[in-house]
Backbone as a ProteinNet text record, in pm:
[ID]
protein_1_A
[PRIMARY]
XXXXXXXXXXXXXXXXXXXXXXXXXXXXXXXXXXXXXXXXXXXXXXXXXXXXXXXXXXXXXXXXXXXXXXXXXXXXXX
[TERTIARY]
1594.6	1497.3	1494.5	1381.3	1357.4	1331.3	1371.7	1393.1	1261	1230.2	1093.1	1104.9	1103.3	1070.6	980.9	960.5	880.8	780.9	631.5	558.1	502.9	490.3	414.4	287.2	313.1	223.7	98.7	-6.7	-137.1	-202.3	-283.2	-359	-441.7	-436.9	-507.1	-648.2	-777.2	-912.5	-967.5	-1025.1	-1119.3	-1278.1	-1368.4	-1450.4	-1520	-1697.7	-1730.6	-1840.2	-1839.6	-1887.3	-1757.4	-1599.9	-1542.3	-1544.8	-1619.2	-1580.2	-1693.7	-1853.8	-1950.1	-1887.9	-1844.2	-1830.7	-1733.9	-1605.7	-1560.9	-1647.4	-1717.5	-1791.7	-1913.5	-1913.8	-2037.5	-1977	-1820.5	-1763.2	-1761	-1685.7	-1674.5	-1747.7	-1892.2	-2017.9	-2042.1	-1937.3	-1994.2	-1872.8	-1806.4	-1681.3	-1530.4	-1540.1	-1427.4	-1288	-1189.4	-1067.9	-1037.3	-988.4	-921	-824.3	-745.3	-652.7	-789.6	-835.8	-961.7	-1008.6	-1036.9	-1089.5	-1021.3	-914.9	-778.7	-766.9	-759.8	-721.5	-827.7	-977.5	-1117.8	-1133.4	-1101.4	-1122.5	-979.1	-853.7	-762.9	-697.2	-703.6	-731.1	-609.4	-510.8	-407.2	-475.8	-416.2	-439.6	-498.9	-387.7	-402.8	-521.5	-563.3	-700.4	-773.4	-826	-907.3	-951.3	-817.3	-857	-876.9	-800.2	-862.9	-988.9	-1053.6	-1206.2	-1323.9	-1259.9	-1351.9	-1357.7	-1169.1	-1222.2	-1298.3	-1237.7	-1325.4	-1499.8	-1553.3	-1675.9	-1703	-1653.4	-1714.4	-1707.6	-1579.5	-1575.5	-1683	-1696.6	-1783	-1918.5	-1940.1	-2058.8	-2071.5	-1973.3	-1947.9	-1831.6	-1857.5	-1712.4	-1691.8	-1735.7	-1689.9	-1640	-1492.2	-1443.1	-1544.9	-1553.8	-1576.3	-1513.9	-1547.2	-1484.6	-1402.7	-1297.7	-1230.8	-1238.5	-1209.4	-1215.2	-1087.7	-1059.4	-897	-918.2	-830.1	-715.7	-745	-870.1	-808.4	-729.9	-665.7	-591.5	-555.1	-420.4	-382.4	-382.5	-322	-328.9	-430.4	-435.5	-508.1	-393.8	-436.2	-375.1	-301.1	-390.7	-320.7	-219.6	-222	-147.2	-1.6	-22.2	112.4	161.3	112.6	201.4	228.9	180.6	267.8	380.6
-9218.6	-9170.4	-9018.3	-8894.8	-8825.2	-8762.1	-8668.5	-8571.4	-8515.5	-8432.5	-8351.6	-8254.9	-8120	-7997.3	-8030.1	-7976.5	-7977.3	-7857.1	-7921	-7808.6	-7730.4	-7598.2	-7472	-7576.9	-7528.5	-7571.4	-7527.2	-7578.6	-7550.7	-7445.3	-7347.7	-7232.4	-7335	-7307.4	-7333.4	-7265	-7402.8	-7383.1	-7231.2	-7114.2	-7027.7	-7133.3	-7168.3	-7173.9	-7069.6	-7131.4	-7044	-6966.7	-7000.3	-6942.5	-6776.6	-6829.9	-6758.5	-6608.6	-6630.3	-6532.8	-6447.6	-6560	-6500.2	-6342.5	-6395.2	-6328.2	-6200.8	-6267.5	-6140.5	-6029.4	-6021.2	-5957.2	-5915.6	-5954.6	-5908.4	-5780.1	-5816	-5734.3	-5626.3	-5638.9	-5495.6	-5422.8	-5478.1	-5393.1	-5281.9	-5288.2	-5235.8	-5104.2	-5093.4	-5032.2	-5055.3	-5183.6	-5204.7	-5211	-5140.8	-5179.9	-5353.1	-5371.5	-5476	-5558.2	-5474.5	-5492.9	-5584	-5482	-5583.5	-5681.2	-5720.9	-5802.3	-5941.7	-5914.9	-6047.3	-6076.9	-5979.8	-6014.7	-6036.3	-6060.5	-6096.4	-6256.4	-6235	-6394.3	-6499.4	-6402.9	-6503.5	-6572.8	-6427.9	-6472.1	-6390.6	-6406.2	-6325.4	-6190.6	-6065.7	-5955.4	-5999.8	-6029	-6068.1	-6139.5	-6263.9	-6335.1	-6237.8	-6125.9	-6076.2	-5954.9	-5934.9	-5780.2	-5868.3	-5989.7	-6080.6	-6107.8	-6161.3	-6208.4	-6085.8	-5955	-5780.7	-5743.8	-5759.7	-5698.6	-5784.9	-5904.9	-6040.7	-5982.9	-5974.7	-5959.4	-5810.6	-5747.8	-5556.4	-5624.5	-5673.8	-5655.5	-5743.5	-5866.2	-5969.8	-6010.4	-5946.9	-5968.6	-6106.4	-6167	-6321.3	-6355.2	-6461.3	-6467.4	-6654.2	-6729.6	-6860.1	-6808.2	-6938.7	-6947.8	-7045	-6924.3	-7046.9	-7171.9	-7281.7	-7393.1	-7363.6	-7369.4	-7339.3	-7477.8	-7411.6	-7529.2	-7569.3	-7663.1	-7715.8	-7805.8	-7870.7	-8030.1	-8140.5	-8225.2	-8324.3	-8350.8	-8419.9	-8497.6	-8632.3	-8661	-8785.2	-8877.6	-8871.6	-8925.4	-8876.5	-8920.9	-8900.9	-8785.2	-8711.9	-8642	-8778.4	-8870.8	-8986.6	-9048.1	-9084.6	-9183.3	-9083.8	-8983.5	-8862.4	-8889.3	-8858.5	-8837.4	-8965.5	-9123.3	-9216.3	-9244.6
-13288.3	-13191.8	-13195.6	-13211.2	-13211	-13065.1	-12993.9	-12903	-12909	-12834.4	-12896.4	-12776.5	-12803.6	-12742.7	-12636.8	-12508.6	-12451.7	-12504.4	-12470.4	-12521.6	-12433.7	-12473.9	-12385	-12285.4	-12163.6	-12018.8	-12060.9	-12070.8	-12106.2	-11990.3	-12080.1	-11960.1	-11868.2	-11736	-11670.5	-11644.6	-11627.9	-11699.1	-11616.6	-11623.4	-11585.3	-11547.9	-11427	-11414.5	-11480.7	-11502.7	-11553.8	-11480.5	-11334.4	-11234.8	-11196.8	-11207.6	-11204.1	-11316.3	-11480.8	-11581.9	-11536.1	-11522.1	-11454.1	-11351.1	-11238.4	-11136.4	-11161.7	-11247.7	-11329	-11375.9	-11439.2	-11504.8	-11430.3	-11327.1	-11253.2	-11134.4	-11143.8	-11017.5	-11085.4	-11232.2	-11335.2	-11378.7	-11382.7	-11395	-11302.2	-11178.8	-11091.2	-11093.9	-11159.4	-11174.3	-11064.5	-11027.9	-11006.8	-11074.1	-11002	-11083.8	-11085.4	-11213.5	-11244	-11147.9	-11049.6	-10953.5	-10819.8	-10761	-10652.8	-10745.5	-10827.2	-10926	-10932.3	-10948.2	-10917.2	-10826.3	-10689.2	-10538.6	-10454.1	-10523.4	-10477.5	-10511.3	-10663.5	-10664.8	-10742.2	-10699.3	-10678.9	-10815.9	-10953.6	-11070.9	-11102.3	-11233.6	-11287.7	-11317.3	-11300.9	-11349.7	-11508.5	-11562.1	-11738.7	-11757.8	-11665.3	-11702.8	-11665.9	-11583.7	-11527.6	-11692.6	-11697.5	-11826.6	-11936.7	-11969.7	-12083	-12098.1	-11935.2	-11969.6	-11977.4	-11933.1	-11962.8	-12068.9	-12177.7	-12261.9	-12361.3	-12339.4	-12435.6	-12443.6	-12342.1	-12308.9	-12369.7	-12340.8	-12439.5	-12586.2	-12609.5	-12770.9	-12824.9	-12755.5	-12833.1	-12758.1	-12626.2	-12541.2	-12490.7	-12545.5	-12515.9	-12394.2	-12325.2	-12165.4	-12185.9	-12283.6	-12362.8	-12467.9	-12483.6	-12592.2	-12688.8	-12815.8	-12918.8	-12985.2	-13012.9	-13082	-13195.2	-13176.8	-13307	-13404.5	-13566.9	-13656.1	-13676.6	-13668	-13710	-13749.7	-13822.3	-13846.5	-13725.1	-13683.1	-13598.2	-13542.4	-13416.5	-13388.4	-13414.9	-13507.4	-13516.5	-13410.4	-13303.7	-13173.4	-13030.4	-12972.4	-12835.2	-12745.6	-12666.8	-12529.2	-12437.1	-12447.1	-12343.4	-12429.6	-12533.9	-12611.8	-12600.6	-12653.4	-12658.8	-12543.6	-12416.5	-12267.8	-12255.3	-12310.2	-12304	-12356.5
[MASK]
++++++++++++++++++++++++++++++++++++++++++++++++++++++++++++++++++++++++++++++

């Protein structure tokens, strides 16, 4: 029987009413700091989803291409 690492806790999802609103507060020149403590978001998600947006004008992740999944999300946690 094989053991298996627990794996890294998955990011929890950003609404996308929330990246919206990000970016609508920063337009206005708010610091990053009111930005988190307005709508209740990590510092780090807050400067992640600003600078995401300058560099690429984009506030969705694109689909990445990978390798399939052999198994299901449900089948694994069984």
């Amino acid at each position: 029987m094989e053991i298996k690492e627990p794996s890294s806790p998955k990011k929890p999802h950003v609404s996308i009413s929330n990246l919206m609103e990000v970016i609508r507060i920063k337009k206005y020149k708010e610091t990053d700091i009111k930005v988190s403590q307005s709508l209740g978001l990590p510092l780090s998600t807050v400067n992640y989803i600003w600078n995401k947006f300058q560099n690429t004008g984009m506030i969705e992740d694109i689909k990445q291409s990978g390798r399939s999944r052999e198994i299901s999300e449900k089948e694994e946690k069984s």
